[in-house]
C-alpha positions in Angstrom: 26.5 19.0 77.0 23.4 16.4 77.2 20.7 17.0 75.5 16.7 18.0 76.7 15.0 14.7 75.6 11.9 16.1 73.4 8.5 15.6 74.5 6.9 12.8 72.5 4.7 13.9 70.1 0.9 12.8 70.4 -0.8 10.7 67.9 -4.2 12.0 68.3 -7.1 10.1 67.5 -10.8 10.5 67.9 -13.0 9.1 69.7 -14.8 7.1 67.7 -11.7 5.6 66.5 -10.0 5.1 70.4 -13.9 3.0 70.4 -12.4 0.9 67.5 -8.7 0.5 68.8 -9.5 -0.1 72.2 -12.9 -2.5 71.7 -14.9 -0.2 73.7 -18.3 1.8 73.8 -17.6 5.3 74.3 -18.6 5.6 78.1 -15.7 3.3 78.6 -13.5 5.4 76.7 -14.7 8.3 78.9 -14.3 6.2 81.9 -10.5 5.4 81.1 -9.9 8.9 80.4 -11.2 10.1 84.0 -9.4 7.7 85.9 -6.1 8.7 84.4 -6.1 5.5 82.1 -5.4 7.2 78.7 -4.7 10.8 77.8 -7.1 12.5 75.9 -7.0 16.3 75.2 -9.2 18.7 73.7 -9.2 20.1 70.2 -12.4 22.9 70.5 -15.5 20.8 71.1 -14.0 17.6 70.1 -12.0 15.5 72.2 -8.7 13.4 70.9 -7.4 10.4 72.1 -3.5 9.9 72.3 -3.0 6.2 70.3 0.0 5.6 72.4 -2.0 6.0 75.7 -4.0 3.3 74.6 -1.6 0.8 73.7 0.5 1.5 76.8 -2.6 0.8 79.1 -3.6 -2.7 76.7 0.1 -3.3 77.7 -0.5 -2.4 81.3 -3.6 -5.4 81.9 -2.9 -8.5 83.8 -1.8 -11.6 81.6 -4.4 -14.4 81.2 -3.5 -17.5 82.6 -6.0 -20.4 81.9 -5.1 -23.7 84.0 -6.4 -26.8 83.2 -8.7 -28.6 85.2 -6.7 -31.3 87.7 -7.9 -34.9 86.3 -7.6 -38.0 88.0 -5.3 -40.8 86.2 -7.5 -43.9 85.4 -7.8 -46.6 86.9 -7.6 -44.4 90.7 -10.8 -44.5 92.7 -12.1 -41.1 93.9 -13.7 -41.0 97.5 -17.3 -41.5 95.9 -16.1 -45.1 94.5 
């Protein structure tokens, strides 16, 4: 008979910390956590920050893709020439 997979347990962080992990001021932190970005749960007054939340949305962000700039061979004449 199969097994129930266990929940995963959190990795609870604070804050201050999610500040340092994610390289962001706190209302960003707060921000991410009300639009469903990272999970956060509370702990009495303080709030906690699940690590794995915030390394699965890092994952998450588009790929930067830098091009570089389209230069003319020498020796061809651009239309100002």
């Amino acid at each position: 008979m199969p097994r129930k997979s266990e929940p995963k347990a959190l990795h609870l962080i604070s804050v201050k910390n999610a500040m340092k992990a994610g390289g962001w001021c706190r209302s960003k932190v707060y921000q991410l956590i009300g639009a469903g970005k990272i999970i956060a749960v509370k702990d009495g007054r303080s709030t906690k920050i699940d690590a794995g939340s915030i390394e699965e949305y890092q994952r998450s962000l588009p790929r930067l893709i830098l091009s570089r700039p389209q230069v003319e061979p020498p020796g061809k004449e651009g239309p100002l020439a």
